[in-house]
C-alpha positions in Angstrom: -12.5 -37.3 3.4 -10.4 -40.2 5.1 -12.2 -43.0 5.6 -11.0 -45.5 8.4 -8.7 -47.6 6.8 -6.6 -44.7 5.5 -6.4 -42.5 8.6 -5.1 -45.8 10.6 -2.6 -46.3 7.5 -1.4 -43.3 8.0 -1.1 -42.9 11.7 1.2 -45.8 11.4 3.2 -44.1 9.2 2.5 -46.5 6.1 2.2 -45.5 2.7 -0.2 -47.9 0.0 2.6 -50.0 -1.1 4.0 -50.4 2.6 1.2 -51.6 4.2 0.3 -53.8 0.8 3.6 -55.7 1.3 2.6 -56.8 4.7 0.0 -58.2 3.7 1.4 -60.1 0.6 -1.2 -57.3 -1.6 -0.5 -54.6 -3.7 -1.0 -50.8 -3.6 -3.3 -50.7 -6.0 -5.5 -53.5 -4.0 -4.9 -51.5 -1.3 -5.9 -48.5 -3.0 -9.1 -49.8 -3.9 -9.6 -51.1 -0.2 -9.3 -47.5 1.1 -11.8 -46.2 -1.7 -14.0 -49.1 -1.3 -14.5 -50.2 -4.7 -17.2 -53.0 -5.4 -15.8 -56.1 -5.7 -12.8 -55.5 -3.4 -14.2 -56.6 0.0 -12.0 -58.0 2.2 -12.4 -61.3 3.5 -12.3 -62.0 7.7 -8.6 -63.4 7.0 -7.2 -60.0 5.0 -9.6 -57.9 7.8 -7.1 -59.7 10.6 -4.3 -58.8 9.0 -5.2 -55.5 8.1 -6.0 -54.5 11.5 -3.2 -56.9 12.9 -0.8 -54.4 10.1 -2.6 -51.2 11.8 -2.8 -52.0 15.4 -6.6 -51.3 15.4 -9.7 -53.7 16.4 -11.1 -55.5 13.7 -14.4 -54.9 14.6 -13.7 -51.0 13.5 -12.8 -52.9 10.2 -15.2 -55.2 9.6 -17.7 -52.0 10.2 -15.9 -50.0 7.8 -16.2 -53.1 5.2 -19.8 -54.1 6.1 -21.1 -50.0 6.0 -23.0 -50.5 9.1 -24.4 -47.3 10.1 -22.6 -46.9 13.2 -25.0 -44.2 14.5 -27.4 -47.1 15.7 -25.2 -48.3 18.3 -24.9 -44.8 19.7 -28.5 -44.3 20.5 -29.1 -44.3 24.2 -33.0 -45.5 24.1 -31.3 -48.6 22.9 -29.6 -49.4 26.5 
């Protein structure tokens, strides 16, 4: 499954080490970004660059980072 990060990586046409060069990181960090591994949480700086890198909203980001369940904001007895 692609999570969010990696399907906006690749739509740009950037591999791991790529992208991890524009943002002064490494593959493996990005690696780990993509995978979401505990302890590598980005901060609100490296989530502006990311999305800044991928041409994508940071919000989309930071919900990816924070796992909000993005399923509550689609409920219509909410509105």
């Amino acid at each position: 499954m692609l999570t969010i990060l990696k399907h906006k990586r690749r739509i740009r046409g950037l591999n791991q080490s790529q992208l991890g060069k524009r943002i002064r990181k490494s593959k493996s960090y990005v690696s780990r970004l993509e995978r979401k591994v505990k302890g590598y949480e980005p901060n609100l700086y490296m989530i502006k660059e990311l999305s800044k890198e991928l041409k994508c909203c940071p919000v989309q980001l930071f919900i990816f980072f924070a796992d909000i369940d993005c399923g509550y904001f689609k409920k219509t007895d909410l509105l």
